[in-house]
Structure formats: structure tokens, C-alpha cells
C-alpha positions as MATLAB code, in Angstrom:
seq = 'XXXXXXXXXXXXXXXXXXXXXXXXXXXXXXXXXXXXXXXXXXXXXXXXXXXXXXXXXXXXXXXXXXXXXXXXXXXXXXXXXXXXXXXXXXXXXXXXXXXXXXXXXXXXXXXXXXXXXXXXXXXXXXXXXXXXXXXXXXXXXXXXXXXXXXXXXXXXXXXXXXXXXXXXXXXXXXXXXXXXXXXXXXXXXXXXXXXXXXXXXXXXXXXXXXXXXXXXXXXXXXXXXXXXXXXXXXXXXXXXXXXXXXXXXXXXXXXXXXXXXXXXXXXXXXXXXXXXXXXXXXXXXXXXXXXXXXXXXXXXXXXXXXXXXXXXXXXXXXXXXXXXXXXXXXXXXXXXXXXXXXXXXXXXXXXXXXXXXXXXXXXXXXXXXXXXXXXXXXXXXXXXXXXXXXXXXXXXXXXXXXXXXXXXXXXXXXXXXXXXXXXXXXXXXXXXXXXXXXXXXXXXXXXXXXXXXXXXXXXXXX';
ca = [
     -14.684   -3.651  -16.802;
     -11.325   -2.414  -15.741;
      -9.161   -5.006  -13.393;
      -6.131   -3.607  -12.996;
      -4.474    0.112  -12.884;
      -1.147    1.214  -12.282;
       0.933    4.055  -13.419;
       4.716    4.334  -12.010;
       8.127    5.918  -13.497;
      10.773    3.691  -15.343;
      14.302    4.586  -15.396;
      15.654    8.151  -17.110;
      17.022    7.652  -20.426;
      14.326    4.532  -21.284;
      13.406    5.357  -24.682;
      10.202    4.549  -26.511;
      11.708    2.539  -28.693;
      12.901   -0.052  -25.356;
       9.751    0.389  -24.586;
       7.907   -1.334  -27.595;
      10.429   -3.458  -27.863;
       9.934   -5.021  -24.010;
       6.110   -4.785  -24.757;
       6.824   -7.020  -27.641;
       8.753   -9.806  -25.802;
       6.058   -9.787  -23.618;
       3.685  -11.213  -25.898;
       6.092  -13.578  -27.547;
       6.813  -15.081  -24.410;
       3.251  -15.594  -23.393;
       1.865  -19.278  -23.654;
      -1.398  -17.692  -25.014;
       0.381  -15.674  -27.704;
      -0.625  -16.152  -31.433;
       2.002  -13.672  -33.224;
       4.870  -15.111  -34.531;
       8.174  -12.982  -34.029;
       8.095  -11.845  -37.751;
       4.745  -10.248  -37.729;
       5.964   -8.589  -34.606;
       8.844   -7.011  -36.138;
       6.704   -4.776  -38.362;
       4.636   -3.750  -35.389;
       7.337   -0.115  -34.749;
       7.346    3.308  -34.378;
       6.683    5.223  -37.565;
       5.857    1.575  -38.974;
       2.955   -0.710  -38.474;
       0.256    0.159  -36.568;
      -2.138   -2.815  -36.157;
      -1.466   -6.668  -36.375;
      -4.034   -9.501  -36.242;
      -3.693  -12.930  -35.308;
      -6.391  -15.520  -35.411;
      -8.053  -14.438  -32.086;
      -5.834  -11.801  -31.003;
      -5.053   -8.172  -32.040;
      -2.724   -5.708  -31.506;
      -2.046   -1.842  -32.078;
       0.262    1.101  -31.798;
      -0.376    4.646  -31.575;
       1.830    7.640  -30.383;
       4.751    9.660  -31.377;
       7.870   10.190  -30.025;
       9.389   13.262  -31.636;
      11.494   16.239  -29.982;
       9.230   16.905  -26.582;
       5.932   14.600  -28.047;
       7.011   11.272  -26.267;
       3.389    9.380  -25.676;
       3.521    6.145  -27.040;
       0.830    2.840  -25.810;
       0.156   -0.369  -27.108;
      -3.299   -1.738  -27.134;
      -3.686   -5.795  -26.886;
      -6.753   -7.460  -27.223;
      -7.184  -11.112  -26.989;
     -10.800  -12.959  -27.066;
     -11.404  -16.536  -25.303;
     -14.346  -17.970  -24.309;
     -16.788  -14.907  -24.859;
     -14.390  -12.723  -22.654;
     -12.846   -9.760  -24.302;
      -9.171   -9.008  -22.296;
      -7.620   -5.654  -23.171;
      -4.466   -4.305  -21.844;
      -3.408   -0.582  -22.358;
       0.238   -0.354  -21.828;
       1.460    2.981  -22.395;
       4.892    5.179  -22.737;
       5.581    9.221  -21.950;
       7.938   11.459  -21.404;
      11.525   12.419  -22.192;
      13.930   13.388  -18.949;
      11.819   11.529  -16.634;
       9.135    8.454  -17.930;
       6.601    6.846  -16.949;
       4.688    3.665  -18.001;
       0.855    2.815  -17.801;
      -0.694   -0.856  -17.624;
      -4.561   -0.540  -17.609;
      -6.393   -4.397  -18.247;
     -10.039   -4.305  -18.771;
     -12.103   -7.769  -19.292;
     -15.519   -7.474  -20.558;
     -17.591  -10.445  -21.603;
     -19.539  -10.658  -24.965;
     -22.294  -12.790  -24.034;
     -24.511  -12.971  -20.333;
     -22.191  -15.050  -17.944;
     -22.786  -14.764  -13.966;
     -19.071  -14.602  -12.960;
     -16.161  -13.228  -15.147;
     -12.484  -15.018  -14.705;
     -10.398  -13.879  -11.861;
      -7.979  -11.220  -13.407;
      -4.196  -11.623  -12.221;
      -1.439   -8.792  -12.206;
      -0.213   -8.884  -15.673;
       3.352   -9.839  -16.333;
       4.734   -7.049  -18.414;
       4.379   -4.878  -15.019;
       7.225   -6.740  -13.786;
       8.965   -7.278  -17.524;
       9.349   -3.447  -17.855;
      10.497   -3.195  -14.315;
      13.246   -5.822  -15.653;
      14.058   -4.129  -19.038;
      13.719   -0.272  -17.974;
      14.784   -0.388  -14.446;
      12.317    1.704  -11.611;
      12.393    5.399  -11.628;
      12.506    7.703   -8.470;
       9.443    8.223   -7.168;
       9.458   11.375   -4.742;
      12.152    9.814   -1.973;
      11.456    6.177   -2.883;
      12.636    4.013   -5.876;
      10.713    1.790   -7.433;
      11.705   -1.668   -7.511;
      10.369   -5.166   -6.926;
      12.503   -4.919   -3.416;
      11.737   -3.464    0.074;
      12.866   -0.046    0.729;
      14.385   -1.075    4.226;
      14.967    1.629    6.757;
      17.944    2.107    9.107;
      17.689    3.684   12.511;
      18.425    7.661   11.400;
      15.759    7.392    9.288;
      12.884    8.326   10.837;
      12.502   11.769    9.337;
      12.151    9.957    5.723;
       9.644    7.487    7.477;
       7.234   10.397    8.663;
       7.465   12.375    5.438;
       6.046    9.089    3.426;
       3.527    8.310    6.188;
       2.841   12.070    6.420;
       2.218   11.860    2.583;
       4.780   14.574    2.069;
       7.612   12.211    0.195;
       6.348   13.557   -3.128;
       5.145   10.053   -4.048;
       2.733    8.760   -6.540;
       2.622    5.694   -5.932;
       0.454    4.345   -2.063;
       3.641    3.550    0.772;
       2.710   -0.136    2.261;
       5.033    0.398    6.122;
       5.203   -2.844    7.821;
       6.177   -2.636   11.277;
       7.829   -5.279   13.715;
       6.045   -6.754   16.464;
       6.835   -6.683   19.875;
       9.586   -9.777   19.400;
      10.711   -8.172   16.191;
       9.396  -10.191   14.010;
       7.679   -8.968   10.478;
       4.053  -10.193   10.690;
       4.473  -10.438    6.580;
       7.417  -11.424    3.937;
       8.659   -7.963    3.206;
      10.528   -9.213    0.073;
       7.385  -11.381   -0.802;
       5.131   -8.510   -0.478;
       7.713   -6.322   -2.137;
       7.844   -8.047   -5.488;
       3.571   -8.632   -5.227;
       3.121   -5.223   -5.657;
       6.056   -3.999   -7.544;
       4.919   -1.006  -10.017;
       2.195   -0.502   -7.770;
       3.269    0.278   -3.891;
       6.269    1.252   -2.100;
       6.742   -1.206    0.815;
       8.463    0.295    3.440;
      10.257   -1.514    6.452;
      11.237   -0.488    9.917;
      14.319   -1.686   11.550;
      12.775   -2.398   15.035;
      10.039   -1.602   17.680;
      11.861    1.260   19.474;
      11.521    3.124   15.913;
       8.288    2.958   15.815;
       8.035    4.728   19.312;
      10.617    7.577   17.869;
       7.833    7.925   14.948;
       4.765    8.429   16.835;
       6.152   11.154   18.344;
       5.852   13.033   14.516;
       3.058   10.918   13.336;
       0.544    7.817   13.369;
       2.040    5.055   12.187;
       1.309    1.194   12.175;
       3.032   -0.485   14.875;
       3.300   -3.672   16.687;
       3.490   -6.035   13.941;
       0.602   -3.702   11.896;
       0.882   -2.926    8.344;
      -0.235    0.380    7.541;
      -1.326    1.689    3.868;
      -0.749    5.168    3.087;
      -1.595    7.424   -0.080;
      -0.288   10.059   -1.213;
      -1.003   13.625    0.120;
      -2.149   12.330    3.042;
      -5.281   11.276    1.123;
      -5.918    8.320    3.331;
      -4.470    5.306    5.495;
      -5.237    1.765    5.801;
      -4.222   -0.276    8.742;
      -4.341   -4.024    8.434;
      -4.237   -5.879   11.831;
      -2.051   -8.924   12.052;
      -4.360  -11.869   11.837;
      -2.223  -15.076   13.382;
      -4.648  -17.310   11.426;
      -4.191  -16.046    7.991;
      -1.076  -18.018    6.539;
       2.259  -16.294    4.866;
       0.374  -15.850    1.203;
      -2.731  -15.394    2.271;
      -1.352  -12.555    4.010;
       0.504  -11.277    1.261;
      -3.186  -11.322   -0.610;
      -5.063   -9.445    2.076;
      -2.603   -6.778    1.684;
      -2.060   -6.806   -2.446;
      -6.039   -6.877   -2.532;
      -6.421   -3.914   -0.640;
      -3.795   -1.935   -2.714;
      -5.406   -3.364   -6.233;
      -8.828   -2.491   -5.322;
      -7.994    1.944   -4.161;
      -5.818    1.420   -7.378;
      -8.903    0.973   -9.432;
     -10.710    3.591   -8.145;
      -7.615    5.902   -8.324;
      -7.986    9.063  -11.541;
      -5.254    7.563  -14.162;
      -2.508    9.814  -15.456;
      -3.815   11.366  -18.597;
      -0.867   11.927  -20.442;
       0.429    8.129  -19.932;
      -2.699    6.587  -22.104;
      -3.899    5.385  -24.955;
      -6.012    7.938  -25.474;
      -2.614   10.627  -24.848;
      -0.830    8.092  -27.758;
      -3.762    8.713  -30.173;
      -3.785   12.435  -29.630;
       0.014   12.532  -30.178;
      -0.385   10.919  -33.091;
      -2.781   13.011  -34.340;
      -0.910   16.064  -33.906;
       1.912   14.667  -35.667;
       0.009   14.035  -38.926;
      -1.557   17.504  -38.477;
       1.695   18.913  -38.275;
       3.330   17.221  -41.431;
       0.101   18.108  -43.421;
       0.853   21.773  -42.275;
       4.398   21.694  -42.845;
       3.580   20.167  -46.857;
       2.477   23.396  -47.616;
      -1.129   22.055  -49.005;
      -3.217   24.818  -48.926;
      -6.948   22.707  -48.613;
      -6.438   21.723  -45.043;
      -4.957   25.274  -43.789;
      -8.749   25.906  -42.999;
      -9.771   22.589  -40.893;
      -6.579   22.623  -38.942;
      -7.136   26.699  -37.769;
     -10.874   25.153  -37.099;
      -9.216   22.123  -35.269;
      -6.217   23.786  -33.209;
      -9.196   26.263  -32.276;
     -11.009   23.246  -30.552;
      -8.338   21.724  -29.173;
      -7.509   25.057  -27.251;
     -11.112   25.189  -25.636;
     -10.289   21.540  -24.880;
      -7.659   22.180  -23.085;
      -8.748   25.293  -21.635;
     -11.293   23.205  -20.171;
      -9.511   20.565  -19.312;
      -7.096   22.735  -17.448;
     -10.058   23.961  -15.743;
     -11.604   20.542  -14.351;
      -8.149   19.972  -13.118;
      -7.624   23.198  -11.148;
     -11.231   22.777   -9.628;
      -9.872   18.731   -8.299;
      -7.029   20.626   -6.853;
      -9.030   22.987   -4.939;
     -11.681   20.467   -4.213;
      -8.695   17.828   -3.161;
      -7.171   20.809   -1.073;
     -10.796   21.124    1.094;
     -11.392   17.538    1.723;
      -7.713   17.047    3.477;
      -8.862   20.316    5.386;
     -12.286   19.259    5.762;
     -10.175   15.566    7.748;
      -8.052   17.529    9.697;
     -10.212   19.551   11.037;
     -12.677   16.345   11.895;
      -9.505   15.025   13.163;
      -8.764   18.110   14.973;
     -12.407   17.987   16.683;
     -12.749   15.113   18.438;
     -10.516   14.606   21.813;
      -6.909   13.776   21.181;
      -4.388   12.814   24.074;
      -0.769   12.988   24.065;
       0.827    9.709   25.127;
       4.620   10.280   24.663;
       6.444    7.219   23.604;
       3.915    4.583   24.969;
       2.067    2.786   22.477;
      -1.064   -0.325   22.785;
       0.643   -3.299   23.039;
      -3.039   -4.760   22.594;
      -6.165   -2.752   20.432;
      -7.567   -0.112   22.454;
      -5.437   -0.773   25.656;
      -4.645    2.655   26.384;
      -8.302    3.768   25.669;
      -9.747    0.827   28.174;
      -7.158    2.125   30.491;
      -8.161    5.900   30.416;
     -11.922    4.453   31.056;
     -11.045    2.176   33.617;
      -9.996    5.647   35.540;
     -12.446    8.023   34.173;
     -14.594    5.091   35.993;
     -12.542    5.178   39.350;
     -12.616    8.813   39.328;
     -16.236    9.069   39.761;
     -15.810    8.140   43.356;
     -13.763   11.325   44.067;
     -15.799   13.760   42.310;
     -18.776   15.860   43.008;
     -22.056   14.468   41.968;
     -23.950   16.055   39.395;
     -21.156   18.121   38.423;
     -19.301   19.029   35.828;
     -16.259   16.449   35.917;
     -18.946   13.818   36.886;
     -20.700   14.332   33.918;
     -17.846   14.342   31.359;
     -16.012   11.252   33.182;
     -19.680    9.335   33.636;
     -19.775    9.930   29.605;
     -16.169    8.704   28.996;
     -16.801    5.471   30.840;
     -20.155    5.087   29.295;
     -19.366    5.449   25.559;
     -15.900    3.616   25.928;
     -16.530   -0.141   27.053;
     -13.661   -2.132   28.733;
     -11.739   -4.412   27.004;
     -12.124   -8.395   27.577;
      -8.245   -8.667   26.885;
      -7.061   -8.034   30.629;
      -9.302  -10.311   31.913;
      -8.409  -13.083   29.408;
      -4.555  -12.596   29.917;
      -5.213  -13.112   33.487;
      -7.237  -16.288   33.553;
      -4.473  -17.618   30.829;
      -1.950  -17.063   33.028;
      -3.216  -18.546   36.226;
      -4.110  -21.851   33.761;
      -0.357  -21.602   32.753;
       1.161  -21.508   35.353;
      -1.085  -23.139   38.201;
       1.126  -25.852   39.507;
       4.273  -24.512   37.773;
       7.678  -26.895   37.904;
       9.130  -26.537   34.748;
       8.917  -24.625   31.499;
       7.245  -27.043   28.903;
       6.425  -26.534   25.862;
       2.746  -25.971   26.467;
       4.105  -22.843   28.874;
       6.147  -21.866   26.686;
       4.020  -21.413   23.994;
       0.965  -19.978   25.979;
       3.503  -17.287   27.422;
       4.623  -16.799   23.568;
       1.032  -16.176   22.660;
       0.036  -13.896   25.618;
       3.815  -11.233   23.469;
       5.994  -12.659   26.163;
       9.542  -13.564   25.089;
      11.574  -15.913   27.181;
      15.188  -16.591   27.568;
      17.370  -18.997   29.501;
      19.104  -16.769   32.700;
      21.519  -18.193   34.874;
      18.868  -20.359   37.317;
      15.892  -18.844   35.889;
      13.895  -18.187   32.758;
      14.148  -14.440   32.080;
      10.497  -13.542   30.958;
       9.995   -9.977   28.648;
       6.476   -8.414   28.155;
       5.818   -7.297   24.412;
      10.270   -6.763   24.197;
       9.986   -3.928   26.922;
      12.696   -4.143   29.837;
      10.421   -2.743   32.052;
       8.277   -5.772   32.355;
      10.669   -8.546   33.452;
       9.916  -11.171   35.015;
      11.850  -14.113   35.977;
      10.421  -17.954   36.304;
      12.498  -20.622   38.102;
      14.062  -23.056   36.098;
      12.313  -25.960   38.703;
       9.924  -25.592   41.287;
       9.010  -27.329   44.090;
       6.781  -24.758   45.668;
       2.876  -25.623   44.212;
       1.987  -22.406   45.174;
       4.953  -20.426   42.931;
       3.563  -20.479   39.837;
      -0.085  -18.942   40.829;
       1.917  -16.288   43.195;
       4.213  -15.546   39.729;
       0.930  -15.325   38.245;
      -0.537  -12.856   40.358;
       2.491  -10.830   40.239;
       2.343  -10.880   36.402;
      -0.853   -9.747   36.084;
      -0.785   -7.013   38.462;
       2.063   -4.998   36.622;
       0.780   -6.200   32.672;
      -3.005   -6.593   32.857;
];
């Protein structure tokens, strides 16, 4: 069963040979490892190709010759009646790339197999090789943090139009600027496996929804590649820092594992390269008994490919229908232009369009056209319970108002209000926006303030 997947580029001018050599301090610093640094040694290119050791086992396959760079190391290591394999592989010369692939299988019936973690020689070869570019985007185990001009580079990797392999993870601020997630944290979780993106603050979100969709107000949104698909993941105030970091790394793992792997970065690309190479010293020895099977065999391969090119050409097309196929679905359904406003709650600008489609009603004629569509509007789009709540919370807030306590203070914090000291009174912001101040005296004598501040409030917001 495969439990991890991840394919990403490593620095140009890493060689194979780093390569094996990184993949081989990996397992001699493993607490689980049974080689000994001798035995090791032998395992190199144009060398050994297989080691065992007690319950473990390890081989190498590939070449790396002239333009035939594909070199992988398989590890297998039994506990327990679990079989774990890990496929780490090498290719390319100019620009390289590395594939970990971990499969756990279990030789005997068991109801649950072990968790499987991200294995450490992801971040080792980050260490050793450096990260490679990546379309627009390097990969490294730190957050790709945007400044304020940016914004262009931020659509193009939401857009899907970066050139990137690897899924973009954007977190963006809430509404007191605050990163619902660690971005560094989150960044070194999923090195080798996601780009995590950062903006700088709320007002560049608003610059970016005027080119495209992108999570906002403390959201973090997951995008792949080609605009194959998006991911938004809400922030959830009860989930702690790690667990958050989880949510996030689980949903990235799991689209990883159902993501096509890279071909040519494999241990089935290694064995093939090897294979050609002993087919072509055989043919360059002159022997004149295997001049017959390799014409046979080069013949095969060539269908293979040919057919292989032709699976791939038919993914392209069918790739190229299905984005067409979502934007026109996208393109169907009723889309409305909103400028730079954006919900500062879910769905508050759709319960806002239906709480008029509903008031309109009055002023139309009945049984007519514009009844019908705005009767339909209000009926398939139900009003949201968050209004209502603010408003109760803040006549119970501030119903009897003389001071700002702590209990204020923090139910104002949780309704996205920020609040700062101002001369003789408390200058109160809505979600960061200027154009919801309010201001709360410092004392009050008046019982009747707070309520009428209240009412005021919850007029402009709710």
C-alpha cells in the first residue's frame, strides 16, 4: 500500500553520485538501521547492487552516463509482519529531480497497519542537494513570503499558471493580520511536497480578487497545478497550532497519493536505464550471438514507447477537456462582480444579496418575471444566523457598559473587532476596515450608553 509520494527538483549541478551518497547517510543515521558503514561503502554506482542485513535489504539500479542520469535506491525493512519499502530515486543532468515513494504492506491478516510518517531523507536531500526552482517558486523547507508588488506572481500560482509541479499552500491574514497557521511550521511540514505561500496583509488580498479567487480572511487555500483544483481550509479557532499544521499536511499527503508519479524519476526508470546500459556494452563488444535479441528487443521497446507516448498525449487532451469541461460549469452558474469587498463572515455577501432579492419582492409585479427569479433567489439561498448572533452578543456585551474589561474585550475580539486606546475613548475597528469605527468611552456613567453603542454597531456591521 503506498503512504507517501512526492517528486520535487534538487539543486542544478547535484550529481548522482551526492545523491547515493545522502541516501546512504540516511540509513546510517537511522536508529532502526542494521548496515554497518563498511557494507555501505560497496553499495555505488557501477559497484554493488544489493546489500542484506539481518532484516533489512537494500538495492541500486540506474545509470548515470552522458544524457542516461536515472538512478533509485530501493530499501526494504521487515518488523513485525509489516513490509516498509521506500523508492528513492535520482534523474536528470541540467536540471534534477528526486523521487521518495514509501509503500507498507503487511505479510500476515492485521486490522490496522502502523501510522506511516513523512520519511526523513525528504528533508536530508533538501539539506545535502539544496531545492531546485520549481516554475516561479523555490523549493525549500521555508515560506515563500510575498511583498506588496507582488500580486501578479500571487495570481499566476493561484491561477495555476507559475509553471509549478509541486500544489501552492497560500495562507492569508485575517482581518487583525494575524496568520491563522505557523507559516514557517507549516513550511518545513511539507517541504519537498508544497509551496507555502504568504501574503503580506489583508488589503492584498482585496488587490488579488480582483484577478482571481483566492483564500482570504485568515483562510488557507490549496492550489494544484494547472488549475487542476483548489482546496480551501476554514480557520477553525478550536483546532490548536499543530493540529492545524496536520489538517493542512493531511490534506496535501492524501491528493499527493492519488497524484500520476513522474515516470522517469523511478525505480522502475533506474532499472530500464540500467538495462540499456548493459545492452549497449554487449553491442559495443562486438559479440555477434546477441546482435539478433537486441534488434528483437530495441524493436519492442519502440512500440513501448510509441505507446507510451500515446497514453500520454491522450491524458493531455483528456486533462485539457476536464479544465474546459470546470470552466465552463463555472462559467454557467450566476457569477457577480463585487469589486474589492470581500465576506468578512461565510456567505455574508450571499445572505446579503437574499436579504434584498427578499425586500424586493414588495416592489415588483406579482407573477412576473423579476418576481419569479427574486422569489427563487430568496428561496434557494437561506439567511445566515451570523447577523443575528453578532447582534444579541453585542447587546449582552455591552448592556450596562462602564468600562472595558476583559470579558468586553475579549467578546468584541471574538465578534473581528480590534480595539485600541484613543485619547478618552477606546477606538473600536470592524474586521481592520476604517470604515467601521467606532469609538467606546473609556467610563460611563450613562446605563443606557452601552445598549445605544450597541444598536449603533449593529446597524452599520450586522
Amino acid at each position: 500500500m503506498l503512504s507517501f509520494s512526492t517528486e520535487f527538483p534538487v539543486a542544478p549541478g547535484s550529481t548522482p553520485e551526492a545523491f547515493v551518497e545522502t541516501v546512504k547517510a540516511w540509513l546510517l543515521a537511522s536508529p532502526h538501521n542494521a548496515f554497518s558503514r563498511d557494507g555501505l561503502a560497496l553499495l555505488r554506482l557501477g559497484s554493488e547492487k544489493s546489500i542484506r542485513a539481518k532484516n533489512q535489504h537494500v538495492e541500486l539500479a540506474g545509470a548515470a552516463e552522458d544524457q542516461e542520469i536515472a538512478v533509485s535506491i530501493r530499501f526494504t525493512a521487515s518488523q513485525d509482519d509489516v513490509d516498509w519499502v521506500s523508492e528513492i530515486s535520482f534523474a536528470g543532468s541540467r536540471e534534477p529531480w528526486v523521487s521518495i515513494r514509501t509503500f507498507r504492506d503487511s505479510s500476515s491478516p492485521v486490522t490496522h497497519l502502523p501510522p506511516a510518517k513523512k520519511p526523513v531523507v525528504v528533508m536530508t536531500l533538501l539539506d545535502a542537494l539544496g531545492g531546485g526552482w520549481d516554475g516561479g517558486v523555490q523549493v525549500g523547507k521555508s515560506p515563500r513570503m510575498l511583498s506588496s508588488d507582488e500580486v501578479d506572481l500571487a495570481a499566476s500560482l493561484i491561477a495555476g499558471e507559475a509553471g509549478c509541479y509541486l500544489p501552492v499552500v497560500y495562507i492569508s491574514v485575517d482581518f487583525n493580520g494575524v496568520y491563522w497557521v505557523d507559516p514557517n511550521a507549516l513550511a518545513r511540514e511539507l517541504c519537498g511536497m508544497a509551496h507555502v505561500i504568504c501574503e503580506p496583509d489583508s488589503h492584498f488580498s482585496q488587490r488579488l480578487r480582483l484577478e482571481v479567487e483566492p483564500a482570504y480572511g485568515g483562510a488557507v487555500g490549496i492550489y494544484w497545478p494547472d488549475g487542476a483544483g483548489r482546496r480551501l481550509v476554514r480557520a477553525d479557532r478550536s483546532l490548536k497550532g499543530p493540529d492545524r499544521r496536520r489538517a493542512i499536511s493531511k490534506e496535501v499527503r492524501q491528493a499527493l497519493l492519488n497524484r500520476r508519479p513522474l515516470t522517469w524519476c523511478s525505480w522502475p526508470a533506474a532499472q530500464q536505464a540500467q538495462s540499456r546500459l548493459a545492452i549497449r556494452a554487449l553491442r559495443e563488444s562486438g559479440s555477434d550471438q546477441v546482435d539478433l535479441y537486441i534488434s528483437t528487443f530495441d524493436a519492442e521497446l519502440a512500440l513501448k514507447d510509441a505507446a507510451i507516448e500515446a497514453a500520454e498525449a491522450e491524458i493531455r487532451r483528456l486533462s485539457g477537456e476536464i479544465r474546459s469541461a470546470r470552466q465552463r460549469t463555472s462559467d454557467s452558474g450566476l457569477r457577480v462582480k463585487i469589486g474589492t469587498e470581500e465576506d468578512y463572515y461565510p456567505n455574508e455577501i450571499l445572505g446579503i444579496l437574499r436579504d434584498a432579492a427578499a425586500s424586493a419582492l414588495e416592489n415588483v409585479q406579482s407573477g412576473g418575471r423579476r418576481a419569479h427569479i427574486l422569489s427563487a433567489i430568496a428561496a434557494n439561498n437561506p439567511s445566515s444566523e451570523v447577523p443575528a448572533q453578532g447582534r444579541d452578543k453585542l447587546k449582552a456585551l455591552l448592556r450596562g457598559y462602564k468600562s472595558m474589561t476583559k470579558d468586553v474585550r475579549d467578546g468584541l475580539s471574538d465578534l473581528g473587532f480590534s480595539i485600541s486606546e484613543d485619547g478618552k475613548h477606546f477606538k473600536v475597528v470592524y474586521k481592520g476596515d476604517d470604515r467601521y469605527t467606532f469609538a467606546l468611552p473609556k467610563t460611563s456613567s450613562d446605563f443606557r450608553a452601552g445598549l445605544n453603542s450597541a444598536s449603533d454597531i449593529a446597524k452599520r456591521i450586522f
